[in-house]
C-alpha positions as CSV (number, residue, x, y, z in Angstrom):
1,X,119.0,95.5,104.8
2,X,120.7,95.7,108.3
3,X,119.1,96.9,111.5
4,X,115.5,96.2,110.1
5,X,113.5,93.8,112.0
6,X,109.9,92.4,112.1
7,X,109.7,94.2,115.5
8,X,111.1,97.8,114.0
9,X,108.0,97.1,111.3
10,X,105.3,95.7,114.0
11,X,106.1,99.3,115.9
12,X,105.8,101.6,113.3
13,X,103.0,99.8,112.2
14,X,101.4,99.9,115.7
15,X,102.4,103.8,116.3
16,X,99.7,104.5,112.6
17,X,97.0,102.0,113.1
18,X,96.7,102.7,116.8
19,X,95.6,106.1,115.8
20,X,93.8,105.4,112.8
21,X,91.6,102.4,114.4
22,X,91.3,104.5,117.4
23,X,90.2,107.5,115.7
24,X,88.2,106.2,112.8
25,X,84.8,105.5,114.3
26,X,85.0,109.1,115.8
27,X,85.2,111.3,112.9
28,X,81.9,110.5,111.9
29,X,81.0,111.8,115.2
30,X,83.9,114.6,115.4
31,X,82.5,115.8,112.4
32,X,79.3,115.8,113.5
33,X,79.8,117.9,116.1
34,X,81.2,120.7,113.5
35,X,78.0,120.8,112.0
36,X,78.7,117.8,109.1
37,X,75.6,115.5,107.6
38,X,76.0,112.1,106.7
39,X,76.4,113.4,102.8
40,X,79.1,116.0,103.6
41,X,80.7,112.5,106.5
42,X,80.9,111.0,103.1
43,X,82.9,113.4,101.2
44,X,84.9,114.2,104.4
45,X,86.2,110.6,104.6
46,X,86.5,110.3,101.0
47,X,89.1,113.6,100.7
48,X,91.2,112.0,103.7
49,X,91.7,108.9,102.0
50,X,92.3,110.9,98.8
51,X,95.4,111.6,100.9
52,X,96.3,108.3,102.1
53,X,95.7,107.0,98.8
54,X,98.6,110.0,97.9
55,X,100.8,108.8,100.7
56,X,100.5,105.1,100.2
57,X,101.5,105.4,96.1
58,X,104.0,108.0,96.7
59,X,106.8,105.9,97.8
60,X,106.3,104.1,94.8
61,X,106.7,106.9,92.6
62,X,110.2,108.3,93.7
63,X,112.9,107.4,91.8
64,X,115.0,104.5,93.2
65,X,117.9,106.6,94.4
66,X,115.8,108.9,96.9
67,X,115.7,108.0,100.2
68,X,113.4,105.7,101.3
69,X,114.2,106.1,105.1
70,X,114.3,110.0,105.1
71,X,110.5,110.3,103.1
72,X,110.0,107.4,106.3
73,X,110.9,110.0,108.5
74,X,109.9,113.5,107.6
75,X,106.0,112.0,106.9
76,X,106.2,110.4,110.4
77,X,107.1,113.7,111.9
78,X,104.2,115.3,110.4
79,X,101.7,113.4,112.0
80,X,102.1,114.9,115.5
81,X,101.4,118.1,115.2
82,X,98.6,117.6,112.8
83,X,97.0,115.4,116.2
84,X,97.7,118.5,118.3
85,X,96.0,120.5,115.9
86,X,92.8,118.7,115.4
87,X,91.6,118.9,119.0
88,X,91.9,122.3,119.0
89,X,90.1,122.7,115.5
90,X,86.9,125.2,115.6
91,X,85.8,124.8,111.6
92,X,85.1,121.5,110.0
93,X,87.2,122.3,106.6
94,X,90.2,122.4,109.9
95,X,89.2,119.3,110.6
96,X,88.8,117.4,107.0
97,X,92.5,119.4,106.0
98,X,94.4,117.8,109.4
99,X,92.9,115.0,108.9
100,X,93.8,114.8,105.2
101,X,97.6,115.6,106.6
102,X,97.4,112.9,109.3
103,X,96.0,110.3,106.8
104,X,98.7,111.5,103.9
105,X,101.8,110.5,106.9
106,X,100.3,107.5,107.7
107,X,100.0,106.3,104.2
108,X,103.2,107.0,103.6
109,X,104.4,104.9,106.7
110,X,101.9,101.8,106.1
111,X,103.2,102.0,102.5
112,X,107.2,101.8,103.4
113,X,106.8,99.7,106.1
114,X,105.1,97.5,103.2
115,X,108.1,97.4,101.2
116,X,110.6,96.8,104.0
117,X,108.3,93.7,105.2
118,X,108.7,92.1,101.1
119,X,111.9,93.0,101.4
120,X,113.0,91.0,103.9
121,X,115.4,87.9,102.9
122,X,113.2,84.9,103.5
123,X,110.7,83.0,101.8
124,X,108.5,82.7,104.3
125,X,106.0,85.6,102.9
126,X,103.2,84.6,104.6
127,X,104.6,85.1,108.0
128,X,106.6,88.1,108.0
129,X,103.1,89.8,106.8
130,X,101.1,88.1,109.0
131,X,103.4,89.3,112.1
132,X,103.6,92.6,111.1
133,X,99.9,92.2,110.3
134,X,99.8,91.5,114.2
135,X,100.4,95.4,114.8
136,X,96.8,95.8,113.2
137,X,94.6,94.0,116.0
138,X,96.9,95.2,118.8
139,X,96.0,98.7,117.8
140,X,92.5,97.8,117.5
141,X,92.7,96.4,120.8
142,X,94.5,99.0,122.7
143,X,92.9,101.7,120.4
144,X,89.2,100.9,120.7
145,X,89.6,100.8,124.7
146,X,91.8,104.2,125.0
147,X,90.4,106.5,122.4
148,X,86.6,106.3,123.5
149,X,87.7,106.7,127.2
150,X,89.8,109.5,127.1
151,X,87.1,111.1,125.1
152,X,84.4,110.4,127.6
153,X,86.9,110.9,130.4
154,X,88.4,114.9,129.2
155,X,86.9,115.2,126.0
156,X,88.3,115.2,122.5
157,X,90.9,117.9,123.0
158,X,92.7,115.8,125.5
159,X,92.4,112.9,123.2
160,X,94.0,114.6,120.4
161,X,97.1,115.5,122.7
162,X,97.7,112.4,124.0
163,X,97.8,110.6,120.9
164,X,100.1,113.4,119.7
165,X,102.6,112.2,122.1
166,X,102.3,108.3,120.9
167,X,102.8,109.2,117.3
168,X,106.5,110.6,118.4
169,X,107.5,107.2,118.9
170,X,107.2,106.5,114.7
171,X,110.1,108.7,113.9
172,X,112.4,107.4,116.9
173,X,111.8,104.1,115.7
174,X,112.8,104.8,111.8
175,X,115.7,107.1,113.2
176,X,117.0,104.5,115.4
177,X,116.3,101.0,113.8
178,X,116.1,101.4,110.0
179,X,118.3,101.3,107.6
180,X,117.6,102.8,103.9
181,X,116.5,100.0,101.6
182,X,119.0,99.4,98.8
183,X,118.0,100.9,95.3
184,X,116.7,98.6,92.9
185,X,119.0,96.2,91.3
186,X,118.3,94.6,87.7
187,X,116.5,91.7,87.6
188,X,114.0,89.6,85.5
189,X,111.9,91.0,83.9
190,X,108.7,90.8,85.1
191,X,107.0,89.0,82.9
192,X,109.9,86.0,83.4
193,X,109.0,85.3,86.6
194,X,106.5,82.7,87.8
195,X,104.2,80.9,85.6
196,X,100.7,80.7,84.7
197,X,100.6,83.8,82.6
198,X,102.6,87.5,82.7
199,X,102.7,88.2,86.7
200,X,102.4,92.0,85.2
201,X,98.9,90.7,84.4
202,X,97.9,88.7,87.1
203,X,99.2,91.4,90.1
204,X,96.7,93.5,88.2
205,X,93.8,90.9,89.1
206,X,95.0,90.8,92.5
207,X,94.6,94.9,92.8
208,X,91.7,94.9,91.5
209,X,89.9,92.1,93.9
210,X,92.3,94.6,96.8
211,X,90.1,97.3,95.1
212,X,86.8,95.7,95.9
213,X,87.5,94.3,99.5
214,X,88.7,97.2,100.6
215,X,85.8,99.4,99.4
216,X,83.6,96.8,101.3
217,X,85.0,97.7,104.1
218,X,85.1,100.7,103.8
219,X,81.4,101.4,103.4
220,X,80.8,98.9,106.5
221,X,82.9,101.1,108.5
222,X,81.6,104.4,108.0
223,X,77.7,102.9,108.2
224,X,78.5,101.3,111.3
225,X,79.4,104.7,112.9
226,X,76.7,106.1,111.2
227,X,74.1,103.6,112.7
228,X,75.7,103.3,115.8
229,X,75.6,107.2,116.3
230,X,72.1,107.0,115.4
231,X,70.9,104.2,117.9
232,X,72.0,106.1,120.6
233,X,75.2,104.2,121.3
234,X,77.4,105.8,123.5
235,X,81.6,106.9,122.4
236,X,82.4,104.5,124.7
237,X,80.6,101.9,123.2
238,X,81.3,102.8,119.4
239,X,84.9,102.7,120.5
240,X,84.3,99.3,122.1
241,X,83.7,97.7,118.7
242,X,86.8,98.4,117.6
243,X,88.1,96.6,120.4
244,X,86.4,93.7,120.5
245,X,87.5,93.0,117.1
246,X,90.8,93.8,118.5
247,X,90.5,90.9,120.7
248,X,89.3,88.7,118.1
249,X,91.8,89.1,115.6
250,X,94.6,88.3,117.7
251,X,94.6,84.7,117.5
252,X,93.3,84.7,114.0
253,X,96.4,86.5,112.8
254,X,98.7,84.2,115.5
255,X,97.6,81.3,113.6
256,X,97.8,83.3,109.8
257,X,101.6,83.7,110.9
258,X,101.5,79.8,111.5
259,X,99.8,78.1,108.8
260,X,99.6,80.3,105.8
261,X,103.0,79.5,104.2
262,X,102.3,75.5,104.4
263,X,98.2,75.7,103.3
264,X,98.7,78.8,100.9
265,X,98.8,82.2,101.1
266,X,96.0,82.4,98.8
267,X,93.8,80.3,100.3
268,X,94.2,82.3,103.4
269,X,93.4,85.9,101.5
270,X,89.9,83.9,99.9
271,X,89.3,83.9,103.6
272,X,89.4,87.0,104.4
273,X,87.2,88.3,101.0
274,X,84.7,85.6,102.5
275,X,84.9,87.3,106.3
276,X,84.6,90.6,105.2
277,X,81.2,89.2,103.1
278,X,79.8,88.0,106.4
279,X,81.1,91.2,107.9
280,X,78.9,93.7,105.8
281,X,76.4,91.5,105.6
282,X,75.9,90.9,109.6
283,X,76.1,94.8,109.8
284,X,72.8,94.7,108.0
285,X,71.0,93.2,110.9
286,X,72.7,94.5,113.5
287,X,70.5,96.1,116.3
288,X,72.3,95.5,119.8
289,X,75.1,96.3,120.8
290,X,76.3,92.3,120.3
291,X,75.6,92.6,116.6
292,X,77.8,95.0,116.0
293,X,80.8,93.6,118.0
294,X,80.5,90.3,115.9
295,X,79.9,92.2,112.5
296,X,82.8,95.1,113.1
297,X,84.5,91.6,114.0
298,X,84.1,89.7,110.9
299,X,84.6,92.8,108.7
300,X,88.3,93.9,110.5
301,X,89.4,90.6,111.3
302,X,88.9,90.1,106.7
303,X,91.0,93.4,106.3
304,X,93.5,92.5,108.1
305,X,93.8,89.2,106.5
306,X,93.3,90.6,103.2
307,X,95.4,93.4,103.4
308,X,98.5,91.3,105.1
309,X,97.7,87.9,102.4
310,X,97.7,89.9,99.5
311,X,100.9,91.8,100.1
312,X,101.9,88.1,100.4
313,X,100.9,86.8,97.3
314,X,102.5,90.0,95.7
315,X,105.6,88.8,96.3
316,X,105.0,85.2,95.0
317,X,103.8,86.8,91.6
318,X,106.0,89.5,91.2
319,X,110.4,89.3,91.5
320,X,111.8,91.5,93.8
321,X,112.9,93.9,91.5
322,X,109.3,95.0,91.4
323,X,108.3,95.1,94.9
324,X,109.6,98.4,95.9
325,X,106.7,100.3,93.3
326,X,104.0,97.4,93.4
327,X,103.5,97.1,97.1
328,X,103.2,101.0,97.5
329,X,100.3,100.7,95.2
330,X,98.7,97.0,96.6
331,X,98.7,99.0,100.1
332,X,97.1,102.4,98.4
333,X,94.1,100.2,96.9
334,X,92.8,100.0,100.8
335,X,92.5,103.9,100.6
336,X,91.5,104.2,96.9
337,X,88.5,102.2,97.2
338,X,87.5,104.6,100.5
339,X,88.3,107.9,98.1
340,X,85.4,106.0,95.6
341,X,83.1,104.5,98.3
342,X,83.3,107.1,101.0
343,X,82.2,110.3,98.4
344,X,78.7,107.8,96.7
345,X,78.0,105.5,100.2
346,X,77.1,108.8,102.3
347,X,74.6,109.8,99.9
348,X,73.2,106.3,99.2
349,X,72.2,105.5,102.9
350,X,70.6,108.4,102.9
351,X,69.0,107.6,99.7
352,X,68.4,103.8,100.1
353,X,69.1,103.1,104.1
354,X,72.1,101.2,105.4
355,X,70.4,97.6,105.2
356,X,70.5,97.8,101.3
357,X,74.0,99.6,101.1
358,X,75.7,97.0,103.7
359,X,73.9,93.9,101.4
360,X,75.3,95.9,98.2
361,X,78.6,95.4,100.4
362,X,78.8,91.8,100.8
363,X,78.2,91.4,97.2
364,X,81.1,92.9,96.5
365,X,83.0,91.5,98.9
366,X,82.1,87.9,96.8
367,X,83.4,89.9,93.8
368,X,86.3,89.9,95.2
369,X,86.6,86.4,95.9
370,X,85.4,85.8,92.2
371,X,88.6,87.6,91.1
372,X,90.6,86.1,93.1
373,X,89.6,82.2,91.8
374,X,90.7,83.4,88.4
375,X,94.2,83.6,89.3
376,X,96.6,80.8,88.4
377,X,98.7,79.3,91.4
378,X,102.6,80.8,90.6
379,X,105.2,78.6,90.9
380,X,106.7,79.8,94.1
381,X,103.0,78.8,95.4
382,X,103.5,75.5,94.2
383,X,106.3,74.9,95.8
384,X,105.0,75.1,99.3
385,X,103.8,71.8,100.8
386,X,100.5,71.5,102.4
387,X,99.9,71.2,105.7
388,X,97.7,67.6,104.9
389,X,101.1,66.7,103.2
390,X,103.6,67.7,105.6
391,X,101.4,65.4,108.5
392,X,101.0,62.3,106.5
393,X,103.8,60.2,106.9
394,X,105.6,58.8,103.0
395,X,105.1,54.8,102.7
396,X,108.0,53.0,102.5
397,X,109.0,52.5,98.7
């Protein structure tokens, strides 16, 4: 691929997740202000990431000679004016439908942008992700800090608008700085490459411990907001969660990009199942305004690792003939598990309070982590040398 760079990728990565981190603790409250309950919040997060879900898999549905670059740009140009749209929304099913179309474009881009990353001709997995990955707490950063001002500052009309205009920049960038990716090419078969067992098999072990995180998360996100909202906190302060972790993922992913090729990429993603544990289970507790920044921490600071590690391990356990469809449907397991957890977790806080439901969340979380243990290392893992080797000098023979 020419004309495709980690900083093309880290951009168009940056133009989605600026929105969606910015935005995300809001729509409970947006929604809330067009007359929604913490039930109908449920269902109204779970139909948006119905359509991310859509977006994220749909790349890795078309056939091989489409256009990966043109579906790159025609879903980012959609995402503007659905922005535009929303702040000047006067029924909540306006509301759940642009944000269904926002989410759909995004996916799409997050998804692509996915692909391009495993792509990439280098071996070092771990940080080509892991930069790219970077784009997450940058956004979280710059997101948390601008989206609860402006809405404090001119309200959420103005807020929409503004980040309208920032989402233009994801089509210049594809337009400009990407090429298409080159169709699929025979190759091994999948079940010839690696070792310890069909990687067919074991990719499906690592979606399904994607599945579980991600749905931890999920519900930890939406209760957050929800609690939040009803302690009183301020936008500004909800939004200043979201920066925080921001803040606190930066290095964490800086030193991902640094060390997860040499100690393992796997070891790194059991981190982040582990962080997003401590994440839920921290929300549980949380009272002050404190608490939440180091819980919201814990839990985004794990889904970034997770979501950048497994995409990582993907392409040790699968060839690259395989990565243009598997990838697409890694990335849509972050969304799948909101479509599943968003719909039941509204209704069971009401039912059972948040303190059981983020618990319930953590334990999932160590599901995950169970999965994950039962996967054999591949041998492109084995190959890499570990940090503790690489540092000790060989004795003479």
């Amino acid at each position: 691929m020419k004309k495709v760079s980690l900083r093309s990728l880290f951009m168009t990565n940056l133009v989605i997740l600026l929105v969606g981190y910015g935005l995300f603790p809001f729509l409970p409250l947006y929604a809330i202000e067009h007359g929604a309950g913490p039930g109908t919040i449920g269902l109204y997060l779970g139909l948006t990431y119905v359509a991310i879900s859509t977006g994220s898999m749909l790349p890795g549905w078309l056939p091989a000679r489409l256009s990966r670059r043109k579906l790159f740009l025609v879903s980012g140009l959609l995402g503007s004016p659905a922005l535009l749209l929303l702040g000047l929304a006067t029924a909540f099913w306006q509301v759940v439908a642009l944000t269904a179309l926002l989410w759909f474009s995004g996916g799409v881009g997050l998804a692509l942008s996915s692909v391009y990353t495993g792509l990439l001709n280098n071996t070092r997995h771990g940080r080509s992700f892991s930069l790219v990955a970077l784009s997450t707490p940058v956004a979280s950063l710059i997101g948390g800090l601008l989206v609860g001002q402006l809405i404090t500052w001119q309200g959420y009309r103005f807020m929409f608008m503004a980040l309208s205009l920032w989402w233009l920049i994801l089509p210049l960038v594809v337009y400009f700085k990407m090429d298409d990716i080159a169709p699929e090419t025979a190759s091994r078969p999948v079940a010839e490459a690696g070792s310890g067992g069909a990687p067919a098999s074991r990719f499906l072990f690592l979606v399904l411990a994607a599945f579980l995180a991600a749905g931890a998360v999920s519900v930890g996100r939406m209760g957050g907001s929800i609690v939040m909202e009803a302690q009183a906190f301020s936008a500004a302060e909800v939004g200043s969660t979201t920066a925080i972790s921001g803040a606190v993922m930066i290095p964490v992913v800086l030193l991902m990009s640094m060390l997860s090729d040499r100690l393992g990429r796997r070891n790194f993603l059991m981190l982040g199942y582990l962080l997003t544990a401590a994440g839920a289970a921290a929300l549980a507790i949380s009272g002050e305004l404190w608490h939440f920044w180091v819980a919201i921490s814990l839990l985004m600071t794990g889904r970034t690792v997770n979501d950048s590690m497994a995409g990582a391990v993907a392409t040790d356990l699968l060839p690259r003939s395989a990565l243009q469809r598997a990838l697409p449907r890694l990335k849509a397991m972050n969304w799948l598990a909101g479509v599943f957890t968003f719909a039941g977790a509204g209704y069971a806080i009401e039912a059972l309070g948040t303190t059981v439901i983020f618990f319930a969340s953590a334990l999932v979380a160590l599901a995950a982590a169970g999965v994950l243990l039962s996967l054999p290392a591949t041998a492109r893992e084995e190959v890499a040398v570990p940090m503790v080797q690489a540092i000790t000098p060989s004795r003479p023979g």
